[in-house]
Every structure is written in C-alpha cells, then in structure tokens.
C-alpha positions in Angstrom: 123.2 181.3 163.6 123.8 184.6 165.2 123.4 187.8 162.5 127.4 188.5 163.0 128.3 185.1 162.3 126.5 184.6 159.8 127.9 187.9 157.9 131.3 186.5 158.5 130.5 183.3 157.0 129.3 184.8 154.1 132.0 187.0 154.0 134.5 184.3 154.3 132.4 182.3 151.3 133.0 185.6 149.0 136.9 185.7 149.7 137.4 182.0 149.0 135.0 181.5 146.1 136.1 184.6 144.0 138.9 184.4 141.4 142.6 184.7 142.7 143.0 187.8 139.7 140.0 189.2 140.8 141.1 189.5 144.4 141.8 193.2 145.4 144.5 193.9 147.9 142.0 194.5 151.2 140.6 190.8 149.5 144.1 188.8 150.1 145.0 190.6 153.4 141.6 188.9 155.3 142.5 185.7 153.2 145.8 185.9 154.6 144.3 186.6 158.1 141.7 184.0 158.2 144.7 181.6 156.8 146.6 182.2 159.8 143.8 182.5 162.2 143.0 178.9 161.1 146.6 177.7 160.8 147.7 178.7 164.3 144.2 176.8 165.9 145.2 173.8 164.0 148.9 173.7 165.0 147.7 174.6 168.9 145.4 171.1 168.4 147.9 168.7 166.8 151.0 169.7 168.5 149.7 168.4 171.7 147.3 165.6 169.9 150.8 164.4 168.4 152.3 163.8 171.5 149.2 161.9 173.2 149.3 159.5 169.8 153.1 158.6 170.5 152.6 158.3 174.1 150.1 155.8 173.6 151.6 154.2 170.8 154.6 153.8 172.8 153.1 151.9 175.5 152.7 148.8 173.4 156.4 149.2 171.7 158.0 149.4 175.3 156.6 146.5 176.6 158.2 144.4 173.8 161.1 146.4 174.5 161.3 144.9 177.8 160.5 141.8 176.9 163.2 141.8 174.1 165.6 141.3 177.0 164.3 138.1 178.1 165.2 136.3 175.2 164.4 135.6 171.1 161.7 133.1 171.7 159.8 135.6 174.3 160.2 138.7 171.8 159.0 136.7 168.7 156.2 135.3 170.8 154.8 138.9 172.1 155.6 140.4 168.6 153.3 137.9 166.9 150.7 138.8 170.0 151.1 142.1 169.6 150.2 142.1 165.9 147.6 139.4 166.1 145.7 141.6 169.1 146.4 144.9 166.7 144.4 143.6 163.7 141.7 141.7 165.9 140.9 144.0 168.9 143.1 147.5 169.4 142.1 148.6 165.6 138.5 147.4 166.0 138.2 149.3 168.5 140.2 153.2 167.7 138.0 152.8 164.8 134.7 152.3 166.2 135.5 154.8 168.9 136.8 157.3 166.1 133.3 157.9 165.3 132.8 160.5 168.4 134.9 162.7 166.2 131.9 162.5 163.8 129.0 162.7 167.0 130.8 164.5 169.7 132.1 167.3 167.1 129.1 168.6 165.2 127.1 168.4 168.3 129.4 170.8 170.2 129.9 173.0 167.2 126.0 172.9 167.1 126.4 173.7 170.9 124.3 171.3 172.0 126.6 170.0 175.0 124.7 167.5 176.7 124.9 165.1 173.8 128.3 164.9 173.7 127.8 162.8 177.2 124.9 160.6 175.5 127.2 159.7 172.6 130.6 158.7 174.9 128.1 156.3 177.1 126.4 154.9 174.0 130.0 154.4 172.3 131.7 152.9 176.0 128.5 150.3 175.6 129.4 149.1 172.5 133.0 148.6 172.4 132.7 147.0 176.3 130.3 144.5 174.0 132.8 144.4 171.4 135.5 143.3 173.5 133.6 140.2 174.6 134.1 138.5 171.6 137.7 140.2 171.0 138.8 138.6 174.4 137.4 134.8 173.4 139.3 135.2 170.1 142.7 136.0 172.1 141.9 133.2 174.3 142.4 131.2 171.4 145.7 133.0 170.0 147.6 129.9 170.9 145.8 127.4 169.2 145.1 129.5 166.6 148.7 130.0 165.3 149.3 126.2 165.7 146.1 125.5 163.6 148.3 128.0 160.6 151.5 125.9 160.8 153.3 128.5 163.4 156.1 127.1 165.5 154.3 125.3 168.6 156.6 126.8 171.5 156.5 130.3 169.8 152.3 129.6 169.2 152.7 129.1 173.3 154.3 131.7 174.3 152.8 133.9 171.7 149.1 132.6 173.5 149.8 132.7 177.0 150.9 136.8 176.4 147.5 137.4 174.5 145.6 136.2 176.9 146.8 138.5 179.4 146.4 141.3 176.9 142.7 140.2 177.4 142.8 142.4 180.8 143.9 145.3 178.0 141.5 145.6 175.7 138.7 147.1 177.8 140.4 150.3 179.4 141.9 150.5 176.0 138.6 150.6 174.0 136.7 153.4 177.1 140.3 155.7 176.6 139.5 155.9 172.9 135.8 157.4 174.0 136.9 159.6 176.5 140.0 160.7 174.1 137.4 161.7 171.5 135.3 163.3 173.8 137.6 165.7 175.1 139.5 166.2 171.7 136.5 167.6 170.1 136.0 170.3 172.9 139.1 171.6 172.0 140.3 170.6 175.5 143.5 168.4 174.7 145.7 169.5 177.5 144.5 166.7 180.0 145.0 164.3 177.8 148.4 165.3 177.4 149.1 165.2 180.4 147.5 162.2 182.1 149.1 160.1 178.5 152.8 161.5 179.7 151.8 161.0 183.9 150.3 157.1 182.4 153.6 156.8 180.3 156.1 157.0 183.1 154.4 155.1 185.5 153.9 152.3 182.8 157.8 152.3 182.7 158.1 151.7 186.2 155.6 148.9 186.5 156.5 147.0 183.1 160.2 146.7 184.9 159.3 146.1 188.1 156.5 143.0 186.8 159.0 141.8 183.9 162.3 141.6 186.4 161.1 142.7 189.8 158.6 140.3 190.7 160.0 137.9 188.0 156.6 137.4 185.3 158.4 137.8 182.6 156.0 138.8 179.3 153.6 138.1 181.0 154.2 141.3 183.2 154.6 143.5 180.4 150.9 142.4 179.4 149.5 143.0 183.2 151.9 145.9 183.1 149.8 147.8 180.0 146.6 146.8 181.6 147.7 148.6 184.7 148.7 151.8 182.4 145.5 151.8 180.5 143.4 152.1 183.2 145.5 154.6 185.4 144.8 156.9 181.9 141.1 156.2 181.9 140.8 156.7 185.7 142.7 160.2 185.8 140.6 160.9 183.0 137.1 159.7 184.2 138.4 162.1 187.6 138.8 165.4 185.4 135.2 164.5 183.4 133.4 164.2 186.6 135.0 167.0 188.8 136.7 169.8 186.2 134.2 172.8 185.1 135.5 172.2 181.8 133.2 169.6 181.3 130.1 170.5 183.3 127.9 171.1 180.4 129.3 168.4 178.4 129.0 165.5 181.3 126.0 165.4 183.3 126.7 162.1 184.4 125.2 158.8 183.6 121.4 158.8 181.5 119.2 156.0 180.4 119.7 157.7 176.5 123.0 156.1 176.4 121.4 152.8 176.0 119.4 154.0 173.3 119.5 153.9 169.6 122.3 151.4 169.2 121.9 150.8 165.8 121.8 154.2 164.6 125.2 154.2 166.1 126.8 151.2 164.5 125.6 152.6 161.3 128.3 155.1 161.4 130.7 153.5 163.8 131.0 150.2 161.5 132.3 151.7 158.6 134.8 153.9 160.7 136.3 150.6 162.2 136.0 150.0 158.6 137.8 153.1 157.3 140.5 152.4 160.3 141.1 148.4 159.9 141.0 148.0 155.9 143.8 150.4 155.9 145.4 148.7 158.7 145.4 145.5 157.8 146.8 145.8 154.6 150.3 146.3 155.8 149.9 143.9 158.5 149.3 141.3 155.1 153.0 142.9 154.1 154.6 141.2 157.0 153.0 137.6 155.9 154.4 138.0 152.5 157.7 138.9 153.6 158.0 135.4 155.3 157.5 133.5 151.5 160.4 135.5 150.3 163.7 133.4 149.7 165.7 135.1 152.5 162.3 135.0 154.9 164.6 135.7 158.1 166.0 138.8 156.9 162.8 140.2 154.4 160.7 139.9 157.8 163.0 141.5 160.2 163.2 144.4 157.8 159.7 144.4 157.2 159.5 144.5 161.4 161.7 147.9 161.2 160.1 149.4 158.7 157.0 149.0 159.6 157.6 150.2 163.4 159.6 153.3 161.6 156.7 154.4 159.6 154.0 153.8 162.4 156.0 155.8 164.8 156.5 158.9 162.2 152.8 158.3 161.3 152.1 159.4 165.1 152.9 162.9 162.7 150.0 163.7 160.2 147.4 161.3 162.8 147.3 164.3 165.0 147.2 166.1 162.3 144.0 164.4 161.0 142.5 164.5 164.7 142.9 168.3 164.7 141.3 168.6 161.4 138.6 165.9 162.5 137.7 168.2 165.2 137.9 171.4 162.9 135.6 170.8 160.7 132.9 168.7 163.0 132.8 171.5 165.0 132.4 174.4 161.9 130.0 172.0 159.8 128.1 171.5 163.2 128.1 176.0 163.9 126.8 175.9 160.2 130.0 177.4 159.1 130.8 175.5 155.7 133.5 177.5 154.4 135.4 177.6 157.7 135.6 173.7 157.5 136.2 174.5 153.7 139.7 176.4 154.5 140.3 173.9 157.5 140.7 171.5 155.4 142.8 173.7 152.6 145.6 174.7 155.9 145.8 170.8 156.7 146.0 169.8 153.2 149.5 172.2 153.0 150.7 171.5 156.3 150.8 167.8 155.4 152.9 168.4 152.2 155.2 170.2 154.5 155.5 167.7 156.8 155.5 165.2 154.5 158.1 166.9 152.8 160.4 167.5 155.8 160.3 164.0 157.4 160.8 162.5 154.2 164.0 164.1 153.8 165.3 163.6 157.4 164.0 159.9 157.4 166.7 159.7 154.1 169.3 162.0 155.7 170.0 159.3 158.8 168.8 156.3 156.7 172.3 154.7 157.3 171.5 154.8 161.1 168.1 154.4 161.8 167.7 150.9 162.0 170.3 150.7 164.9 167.7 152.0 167.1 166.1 148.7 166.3 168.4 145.7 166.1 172.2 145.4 165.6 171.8 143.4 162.7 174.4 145.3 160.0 172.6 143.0 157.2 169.5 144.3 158.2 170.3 147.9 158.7 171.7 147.9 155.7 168.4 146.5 153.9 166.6 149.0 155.7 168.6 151.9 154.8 168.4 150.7 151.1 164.4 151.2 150.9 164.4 154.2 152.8 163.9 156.6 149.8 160.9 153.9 148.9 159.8 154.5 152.9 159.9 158.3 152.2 157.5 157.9 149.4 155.0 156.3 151.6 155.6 158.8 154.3 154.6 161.4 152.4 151.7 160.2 150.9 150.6 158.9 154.2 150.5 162.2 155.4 148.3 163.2 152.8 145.6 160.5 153.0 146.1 160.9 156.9 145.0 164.0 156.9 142.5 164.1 154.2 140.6 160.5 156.4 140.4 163.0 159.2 138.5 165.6 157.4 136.1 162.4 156.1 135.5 162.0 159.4 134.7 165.2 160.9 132.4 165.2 158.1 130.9 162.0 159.0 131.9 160.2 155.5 133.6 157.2 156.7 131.2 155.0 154.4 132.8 156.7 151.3 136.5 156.2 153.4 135.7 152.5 153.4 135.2 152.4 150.1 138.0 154.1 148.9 140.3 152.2 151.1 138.9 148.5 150.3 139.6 149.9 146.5 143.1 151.6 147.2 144.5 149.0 149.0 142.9 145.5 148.0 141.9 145.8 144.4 145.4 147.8 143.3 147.7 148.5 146.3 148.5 144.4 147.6 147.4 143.3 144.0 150.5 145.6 142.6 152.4 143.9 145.8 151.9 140.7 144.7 153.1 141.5 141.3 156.0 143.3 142.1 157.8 141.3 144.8 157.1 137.5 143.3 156.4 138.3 139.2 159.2 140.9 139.0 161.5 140.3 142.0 161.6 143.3 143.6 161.9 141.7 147.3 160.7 143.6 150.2 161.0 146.8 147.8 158.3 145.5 145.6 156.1 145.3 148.8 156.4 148.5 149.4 156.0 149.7 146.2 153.2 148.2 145.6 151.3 149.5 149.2 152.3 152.9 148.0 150.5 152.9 144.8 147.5 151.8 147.2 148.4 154.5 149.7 149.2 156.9 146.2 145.2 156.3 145.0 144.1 156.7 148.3 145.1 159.8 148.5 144.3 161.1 144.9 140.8 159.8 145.7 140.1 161.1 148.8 141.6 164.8 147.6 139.3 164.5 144.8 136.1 163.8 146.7 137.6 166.9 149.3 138.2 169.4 146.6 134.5 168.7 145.0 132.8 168.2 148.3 129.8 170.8 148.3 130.3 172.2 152.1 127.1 174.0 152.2 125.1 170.7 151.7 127.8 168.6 154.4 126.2 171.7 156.4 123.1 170.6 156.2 123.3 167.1 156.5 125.5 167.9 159.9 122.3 169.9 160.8 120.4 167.2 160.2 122.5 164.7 162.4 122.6 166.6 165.2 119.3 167.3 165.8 117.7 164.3 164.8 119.9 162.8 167.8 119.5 165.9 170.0 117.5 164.7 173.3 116.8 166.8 176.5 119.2 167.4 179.1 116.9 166.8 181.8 117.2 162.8 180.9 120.2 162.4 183.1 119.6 159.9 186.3 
C-alpha cells in the first residue's frame, strides 16, 4: 500500500472508530465528506446496475407476456416452465456466477488485473458444465409434472416450452460472468447499454416468432435465446476490442482450466446463498394451490410475487454496487473504506425501503391491473399489500447486507443464515399461519417475512461485528494465493 494511502486509511479508521461526543467539529466535516464521497460512488454504481437487473429480468416476463395472448392453457403452461427452469437452472446459475464479485473484485482492488480474465474463463467452464445436466432435467419438464399429478396437456405444453428454454440456459449462465466481470471494474456503462440495445431487439423477435412466423411459445423461448446471446456477443466484442479491458482480458490461458475445485468451493455456497433464498418463495406458490379457494390464492400469489421480484430489481443493484465496493477496498487493503461502504448502503436501503413501501401502499388499489383484470383478484392483492410492504422493506435490507457477504467472500455463512431464516422459521411460521390459524395467502406471507425479518437481523449482526482489518487479510490472502503470471496467456 502506497505511504499516502495508507495515512488516509488510518486516518479514515481514527474518524470512524472514535466516540460521536468525542468528535471535534474538523472530525464530523471529513466524516461528512468521506460519507458523501462514498455515497455519490455507490449511487453512480447502482443506478445504472438497477436498470441492467430489470432489463434482464424483463426479458423472461415479456415473453410470457406474449404468450399470454395466445391463450390460458399456453400462459399456464410457460408460467409453470418459467418457474420450474428458475429454480432448476437460471438461479443455479446467477448464483454460481455471483461468486466473480467475490474473485474478480478483490483481485482488481488488489490490482492484479490479469486474474480477473483467469477467474471469468474458469467460471464460463463451469456453469457451460453445469448446464449439461440443467438441460437433461428440462428435457424431462414434461414428464416430470405428469409424474406430480399436473394436468397432462398443461404438463405438455408446459414441456415442449422448457425444452426450448434448453437453447437459453447457456448464453444466460456466460452473461452472468461477463456481467460480473465488468461490474467489479467499475465499468457498468456497457452493460447498460447492450441490456437496453438486447431489450428492444428481444421485443421485436419474440413478436415476430410468436405471431409472425406463427411458433407460438415456442417462439418466445427461441426468441430469449436469440436475446441472450446478442447480449453476450456485444459484450464478448467490447472485452476483446475496448481499452477498458486490456489489462483485464488478455484473452484465452490454459489457467482457466485450472484449480476447479478451489472454485466450487466458493461458488457452491453462493448458488447456495442465491437458491435457498429463492426457492423458498417459489414453495409459497405450491402452498397457495392447497388453499380452499386454490384458483384465486395462486393467481394472487402469481401477482404478488412478480410485484415484489420486479421492485426487488431495487436494493439487488444495490447489493451489486456494494458487492463491488467493498471487494474492491478489502482487496486495496482498505478495511474501513469497505467498513463505511457498507454503513452508506445499509441507510440507503432503509430509504428505499421506506419510500417504495409507501408508494407500493399508495396505488395498492391499482396495481394489480397491470397484471390481470380479475377485480377479485385485484382486490386480494390490494388487501396484502401493507403485508407486501413489510417484506419489501426488509428485503431491501438483507439485499443489501448478502451483497456486502459477498464482496467479502462469506457466502458460506449467507448459506447458513438463509437455510436457518427461511426453512427452520420463515416456511415453518408459513405453514402455521396459513393452515393452523387461517390466515390464507396473508399467513404465507407472513410467515416468509419473519424468515426474510431474521435474515436480516442476522446478517446485520454478523456486518456490525465483522472485524474488517482481519476480512483484509483474508482478502490478501485470496488473492495472492490465486495470483498467477500474466505471461500464461496462449
């Protein structure tokens, strides 16, 4: 660490670790500084990170909007796809690639560049591997959901569009790599715009497949293949010809086959972190259906859920802009910079939390109609919403807070803590709620948000007595026990 850096470090660890009443006036004006200093990098990362996570969220969500038009059994049929490839492939694999934000950003904090190349190839190995499997198991949706007692024709219909997903999972899994691996550089303005560039062509091609050339659902499947790769091709163009990345990609090297287990070490328990969390509310949805009312308990439980993942889109850039913030300060060996990184996120997701919460209760009574033109069910949904606004903000919270696990590289101790929060008390107090005490779909949700609740208190605990000095070290250790050299490249 260079002598300047290191006399700003340890001035930054006087101002932050000395007593609020013994703080002199000169003392709260560089807080106040380094405050906004920190706040204003954070909001330039997440504001465009935001938009990238609803553009590619929404790519999914209007191909089933397309495909609503063709008719209920083809829209109940994708919709059971769509969530059956979520919670077996597309959340496998954002959380095994989330792991670069580990890799990637304490290496390039750490400046050493070139590994940040090493670890995208080793990570595009493993989830290609990893989608082998995925795509046999989608093969199979059909039979699958017959074997459970599903509807034969929606089982199908519901097959035939996973299998063409198939041709989806593969570009999807090498754009989570290559978002990670520009994210951490700080460099998030291609992404942004080859997501908004991938976004309207996807438009164009789901309509033309679904009613131009007649494929119905199964066009909107080909037609977010298509999208997914036209975003990791624009991207793969700017990595191999932009300066931006010239010390960061030195193009393909034999070390990217290497040490494959020391990377699932890590990356299994951040598909972990990702997936336990995920599908717990996915189980929500299946316990809607034994409710007495099972139509209208899962169509709300459809809305809702679609609702909160969209305003989730919120605090997960958030938690990618913290993830990148404190990788790349524990990485520098600048603890208490990651220290007040995570401090500014912690308030920014109250205030988020706070604000969205209120709006989402403000235009409860019309929300839903941007879903279905059900009255019954809008109605339902605008009934929970206060319940909805609860989980919003505590989502926010343990959003963020995940994201600073993960720039640490502590997604072991995430998996923990969610396989605790949400399976031994969040579904348990679900369970309880909606079939000992009646509470319908409002019990479900109740009882997810006392998971999501202890979540949150837990991972804000383990934050606020995190020792940052010795995360430091350990980042230290990470990166140059990996660190390799450059002149490897083929």
């Amino acid at each position: 660490m260079k002598e300047s850096d290191q006399m700003d470090q340890e001035h930054l660890t006087n101002l932050l670790e000395s007593p609020l009443c013994e703080k002199s006036n000169e003392e709260w004006c560089d807080v106040s500084k380094s405050t906004i200093v920190e706040l204003k990098k954070q909001v330039h990362l997440a504001g465009p990170l935001v938009v990238v996570s609803l553009l590619q969220y929404s790519l999914q969500m209007i191909s089933v909007m397309f495909i609503g038009h063709l008719g209920e059994l083809s829209l109940s049929s994708a919709s059971m796809a769509t969530s059956f490839a979520g919670v077996t492939g597309f959340s496998l694999m954002m959380g095994m690639g989330s792991v670069l934000e580990t890799l990637c950003g304490q290496d390039y904090g750490a400046k050493q560049y070139h590994m940040l190349g090493i670890h995208m190839q080793r990570a595009m190995l493993v989830l290609m591997l990893m989608g082998i499997p995925v795509a046999l198991l989608w093969a199979c949706t059909g039979y699958i959901f017959i074997s459970c007692g599903q509807v034969p024709e929606i089982s199908t219909q519901a097959g035939i569009y996973a299998r063409w997903l198939i041709l989806s999972i593969f570009p999807y899994g090498l754009l989570q790599c290559q978002t990670r691996f520009l994210q951490t550089q700080n460099n998030i303005w291609p992404l942004m715009t080859s997501t908004a560039i991938t976004s309207l062509i996807h438009v164009l091609v789901c309509w033309c497949l679904v009613f131009g050339f007649g494929l119905g659902s199964r066009g909107a499947a080909l037609s977010s293949a298509i999208s997914y790769w036209t975003n990791v091709s624009i991207l793969a163009i700017y990595i191999k010809f932009s300066p931006a990345c010239e010390k960061t990609w030195m193009g393909f090297s034999k070390e990217g086959m290497r040490n494959i287990f020391g990377f699932l070490s890590l990356a299994v328990p951040s598909a972990l972190m990702v997936c336990l969390e995920f599908w717990s509310y996915e189980f929500l949805v299946l316990m809607s259906g034994l409710l007495p009312n099972p139509k209208l308990e899962t169509s709300m439980m459809s809305v809702s859920l679609n609702a909160i993942s969209v305003v989730y889109r919120i605090p997960f850039g958030f938690a990618s802009a913290v993830s990148t913030r404190v990788s790349n300060e524990l990485g520098a060996g600048r603890p208490q910079a990651a220290r007040l990184a995570v401090r500014v996120v912690i308030l920014l997701a109250v205030a988020e939390g706070f604000l969205v919460g209120l709006l989402s209760i403000a235009v409860r009574d019309v929300w839903g109609y941007l879903y279905t033109n059900d009255k019954e069910v809008v109605k339902y949904f605008a009934s929970i919403m206060p319940v909805l606004a609860t989980s919003v903000f505590m989502d926010g919270i343990q959003g963020v807070l995940s994201g600073a696990a993960r720039g640490c590289g502590r997604q072991k101790l995430g998996a923990f803590v969610n396989l605790g929060a949400y399976y031994l008390v969040g579904l348990p107090c679900a369970i309880i709620l909606t079939f000992v005490f009646h509470f319908g779909g409002k019990g479900l949700w109740m009882g997810i948000i006392g998971g999501s609740g202890l979540q949150a208190l837990l991972l804000l605990t383990i934050t606020m007595r995190t020792d940052w000095e010795q995360q430091a070290s350990k980042a230290r250790h990470r990166v140059y026990a990996s660190s390799i050299p450059s002149d490897t490249v083929l």
